[in-house]
N, C-alpha and C positions, 0 to 999 in steps of 0.2 A: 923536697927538702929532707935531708937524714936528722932523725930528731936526736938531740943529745941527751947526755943520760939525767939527766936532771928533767926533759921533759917527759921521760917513759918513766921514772921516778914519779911523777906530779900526777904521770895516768893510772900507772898502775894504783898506788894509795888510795888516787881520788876513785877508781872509778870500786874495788874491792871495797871500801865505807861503804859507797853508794849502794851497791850491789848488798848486801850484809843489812843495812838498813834498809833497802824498800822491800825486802824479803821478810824484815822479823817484825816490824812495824809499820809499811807499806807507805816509809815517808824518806824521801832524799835531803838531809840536815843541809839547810844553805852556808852551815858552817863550812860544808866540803865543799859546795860549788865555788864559793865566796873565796876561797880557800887555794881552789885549781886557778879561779881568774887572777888573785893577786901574784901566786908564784909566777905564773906565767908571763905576766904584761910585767913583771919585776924586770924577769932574768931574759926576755925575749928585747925588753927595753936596754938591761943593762947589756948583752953580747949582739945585740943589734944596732943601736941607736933606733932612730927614727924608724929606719926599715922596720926593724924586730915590734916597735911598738903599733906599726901601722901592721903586723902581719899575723899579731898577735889579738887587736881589736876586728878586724877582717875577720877572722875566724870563729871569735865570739857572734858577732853578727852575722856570718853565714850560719850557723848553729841555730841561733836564735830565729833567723827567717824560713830554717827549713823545717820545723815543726811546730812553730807557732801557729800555723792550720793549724794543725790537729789539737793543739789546745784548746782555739778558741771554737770548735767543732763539739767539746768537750770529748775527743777520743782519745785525752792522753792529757797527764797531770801535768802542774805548772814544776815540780821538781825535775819531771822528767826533760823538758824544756830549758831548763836553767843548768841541766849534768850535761846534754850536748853542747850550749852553749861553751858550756868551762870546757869541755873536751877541745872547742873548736877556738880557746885562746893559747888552746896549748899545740893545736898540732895543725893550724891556718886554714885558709877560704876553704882551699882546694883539697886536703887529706878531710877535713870534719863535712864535706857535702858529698866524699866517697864513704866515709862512716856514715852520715846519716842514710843513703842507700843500702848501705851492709845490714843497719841496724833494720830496718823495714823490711830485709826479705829474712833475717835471724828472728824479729817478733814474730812473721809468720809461721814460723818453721815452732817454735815455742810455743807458741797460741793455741796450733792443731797438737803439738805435746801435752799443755796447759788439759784443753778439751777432752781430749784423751783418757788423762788421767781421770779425769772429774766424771768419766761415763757420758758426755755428751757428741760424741761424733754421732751417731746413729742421728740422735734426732737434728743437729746441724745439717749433717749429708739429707736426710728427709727435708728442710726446708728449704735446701738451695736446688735440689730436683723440682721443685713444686715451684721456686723461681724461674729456672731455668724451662719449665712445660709454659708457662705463664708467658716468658718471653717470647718463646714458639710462637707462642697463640696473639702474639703482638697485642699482648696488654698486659706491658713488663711494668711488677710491683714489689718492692720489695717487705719481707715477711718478716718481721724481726723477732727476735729469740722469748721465747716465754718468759716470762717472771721465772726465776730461778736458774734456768737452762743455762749451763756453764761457757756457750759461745756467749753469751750476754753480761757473764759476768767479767768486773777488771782483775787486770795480774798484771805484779811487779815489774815493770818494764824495763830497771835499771839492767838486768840483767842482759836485754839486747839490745840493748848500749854498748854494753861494756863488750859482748860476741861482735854485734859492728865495728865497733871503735878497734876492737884485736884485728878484723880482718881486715880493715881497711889499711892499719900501718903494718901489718905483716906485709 
Protein backbone atom coordinates (compact mmCIF):
# COMPACT_ATOMS: atom_id res chain seq x y z
CA UNK A 1 0.00 0.00 0.00
CA UNK A 2 1.42 3.61 -1.04
CA UNK A 3 1.21 5.57 2.09
CA UNK A 4 -0.36 9.01 1.86
CA UNK A 5 1.04 12.08 2.82
CA UNK A 6 -0.59 12.61 6.01
CA UNK A 7 0.66 9.18 7.05
CA UNK A 8 4.57 9.79 6.29
CA UNK A 9 3.57 13.36 8.00
CA UNK A 10 2.31 11.25 11.30
CA UNK A 11 5.81 9.07 10.74
CA UNK A 12 8.04 11.45 10.26
CA UNK A 13 6.93 13.83 13.50
CA UNK A 14 6.18 10.96 15.51
CA UNK A 15 9.13 9.02 14.90
CA UNK A 16 11.81 12.63 14.98
CA UNK A 17 10.09 13.43 18.94
CA UNK A 18 10.77 9.90 19.57
CA UNK A 19 14.15 9.76 18.30
CA UNK A 20 15.09 13.45 20.05
CA UNK A 21 13.56 12.27 23.21
CA UNK A 22 14.92 8.86 24.00
CA UNK A 23 18.39 10.43 23.08
CA UNK A 24 18.18 13.48 25.71
CA UNK A 25 16.15 11.74 28.19
CA UNK A 26 16.21 8.11 27.26
CA UNK A 27 12.21 8.15 27.43
CA UNK A 28 9.64 7.87 24.37
CA UNK A 29 6.54 10.63 25.81
CA UNK A 30 3.20 8.32 25.25
CA UNK A 31 2.09 11.58 24.31
CA UNK A 32 3.72 10.83 20.72
CA UNK A 33 2.84 7.30 20.54
CA UNK A 34 -0.72 8.07 21.76
CA UNK A 35 -0.62 10.68 19.36
CA UNK A 36 0.68 8.50 16.05
CA UNK A 37 -2.27 5.89 17.00
CA UNK A 38 -4.99 8.37 17.16
CA UNK A 39 -4.08 10.35 13.82
CA UNK A 40 -3.91 7.13 12.26
CA UNK A 41 -6.97 4.94 13.21
CA UNK A 42 -8.67 8.72 12.64
CA UNK A 43 -7.79 9.21 9.03
CA UNK A 44 -7.14 5.50 8.02
CA UNK A 45 -10.94 5.05 9.50
CA UNK A 46 -12.15 8.34 7.94
CA UNK A 47 -10.39 7.51 4.00
CA UNK A 48 -10.94 3.89 4.51
CA UNK A 49 -14.02 2.88 6.39
CA UNK A 50 -13.95 -0.23 7.97
CA UNK A 51 -11.03 -1.58 5.81
CA UNK A 52 -8.78 1.50 6.95
CA UNK A 53 -9.93 0.95 10.45
CA UNK A 54 -9.32 -2.76 10.43
CA UNK A 55 -5.76 -2.10 8.60
CA UNK A 56 -4.93 0.50 10.77
CA UNK A 57 -5.47 -1.82 14.27
CA UNK A 58 -3.75 -4.78 12.30
CA UNK A 59 -0.77 -2.85 12.28
CA UNK A 60 -0.78 -1.70 15.77
CA UNK A 61 -1.12 -5.22 16.77
CA UNK A 62 1.42 -6.71 14.59
CA UNK A 63 3.85 -3.96 16.07
CA UNK A 64 2.88 -4.75 19.35
CA UNK A 65 3.28 -8.80 19.00
CA UNK A 66 6.57 -8.36 17.26
CA UNK A 67 8.61 -6.89 20.14
CA UNK A 68 6.73 -7.58 23.00
CA UNK A 69 9.39 -10.52 23.49
CA UNK A 70 11.87 -8.43 23.93
CA UNK A 71 9.96 -6.51 26.38
CA UNK A 72 8.88 -8.85 28.54
CA UNK A 73 12.76 -10.48 28.20
CA UNK A 74 13.38 -7.12 29.65
CA UNK A 75 15.86 -6.43 26.37
CA UNK A 76 13.95 -3.43 25.35
CA UNK A 77 11.73 -0.60 27.02
CA UNK A 78 7.97 -0.47 27.10
CA UNK A 79 8.29 2.97 24.92
CA UNK A 80 10.21 1.35 22.66
CA UNK A 81 7.34 -1.27 22.19
CA UNK A 82 4.49 1.31 22.15
CA UNK A 83 6.60 3.70 19.07
CA UNK A 84 6.49 0.32 16.86
CA UNK A 85 3.27 -0.20 17.72
CA UNK A 86 2.08 3.54 16.54
CA UNK A 87 4.40 3.07 13.78
CA UNK A 88 2.45 -0.03 12.78
CA UNK A 89 -1.11 1.91 13.06
CA UNK A 90 0.18 3.96 10.59
CA UNK A 91 1.81 2.08 7.98
CA UNK A 92 -0.33 -1.87 8.55
CA UNK A 93 0.42 -5.75 9.37
CA UNK A 94 2.52 -6.16 6.59
CA UNK A 95 5.00 -2.68 6.17
CA UNK A 96 5.44 -2.46 10.48
CA UNK A 97 6.59 -6.66 10.65
CA UNK A 98 9.17 -5.56 7.51
CA UNK A 99 10.16 -2.42 9.77
CA UNK A 100 10.30 -4.32 12.79
CA UNK A 101 12.94 -6.68 10.89
CA UNK A 102 14.88 -3.43 9.43
CA UNK A 103 14.79 -2.16 12.96
CA UNK A 104 16.67 -5.40 14.45
CA UNK A 105 19.37 -5.73 11.83
CA UNK A 106 19.75 -1.29 12.05
CA UNK A 107 19.97 -1.75 16.30
CA UNK A 108 22.63 -4.29 15.51
CA UNK A 109 24.53 -2.32 13.22
CA UNK A 110 24.07 0.87 16.10
CA UNK A 111 24.87 -1.28 19.03
CA UNK A 112 28.40 -2.49 17.65
CA UNK A 113 28.57 1.61 16.70
CA UNK A 114 27.12 2.23 20.35
CA UNK A 115 30.16 -0.21 21.64
CA UNK A 116 32.59 1.25 19.71
CA UNK A 117 32.34 4.34 20.61
CA UNK A 118 32.19 3.41 24.48
CA UNK A 119 35.72 1.45 24.10
CA UNK A 120 34.16 -1.78 24.39
CA UNK A 121 34.58 -4.02 21.37
CA UNK A 122 37.97 -5.52 22.47
CA UNK A 123 36.53 -6.87 25.49
CA UNK A 124 33.05 -7.97 23.76
CA UNK A 125 35.00 -9.65 20.61
CA UNK A 126 37.25 -11.41 23.89
CA UNK A 127 33.95 -12.82 25.29
CA UNK A 128 32.21 -14.14 22.26
CA UNK A 129 35.80 -16.04 21.19
CA UNK A 130 35.74 -17.56 24.69
CA UNK A 131 31.90 -18.45 23.94
CA UNK A 132 32.42 -19.51 20.77
CA UNK A 133 35.94 -22.08 22.05
CA UNK A 134 33.30 -23.06 24.86
CA UNK A 135 30.80 -24.15 22.20
CA UNK A 136 33.76 -26.00 20.34
CA UNK A 137 34.41 -27.78 23.43
CA UNK A 138 30.37 -28.74 23.61
CA UNK A 139 29.86 -27.13 26.77
CA UNK A 140 28.05 -23.91 25.16
CA UNK A 141 27.72 -21.08 28.04
CA UNK A 142 27.03 -18.14 27.68
CA UNK A 143 29.40 -15.20 29.38
CA UNK A 144 27.72 -12.03 29.91
CA UNK A 145 29.12 -8.44 29.93
CA UNK A 146 30.89 -7.24 33.08
CA UNK A 147 29.21 -4.73 35.32
CA UNK A 148 30.01 -1.72 33.45
CA UNK A 149 31.22 -3.13 30.05
CA UNK A 150 29.48 -1.05 27.40
CA UNK A 151 27.98 -4.26 25.32
CA UNK A 152 25.91 -4.54 28.75
CA UNK A 153 24.91 -1.34 28.89
CA UNK A 154 21.23 0.13 27.29
CA UNK A 155 21.12 2.69 24.30
CA UNK A 156 18.27 4.63 23.01
CA UNK A 157 16.67 2.50 20.64
CA UNK A 158 14.07 4.99 19.22
CA UNK A 159 16.59 5.72 16.92
CA UNK A 160 16.49 2.12 15.12
CA UNK A 161 13.06 2.31 14.86
CA UNK A 162 13.00 5.29 13.19
CA UNK A 163 16.43 3.67 10.63
CA UNK A 164 13.96 0.44 10.33
CA UNK A 165 10.70 2.08 9.93
CA UNK A 166 12.72 4.57 6.88
CA UNK A 167 13.95 1.38 5.39
CA UNK A 168 11.30 -0.45 5.34
CA UNK A 169 8.83 2.25 3.58
CA UNK A 170 11.55 3.32 1.22
Amino acid sequence: MELSGWAIITLVIGLVIAVFSDLSVRKIPNAVTLGMVIVSVVFHTWFGHWEGLVFSLAGLLTGLICFIPLYLFAAMGAGDVKLLSAVGAVVGAKMVFLAALMTVIAGGGLALVYITVRGGLPAMIKRYLSMFWLLAARQPQYIPPAPGEAAGLRFPYALAIACGTALAVI
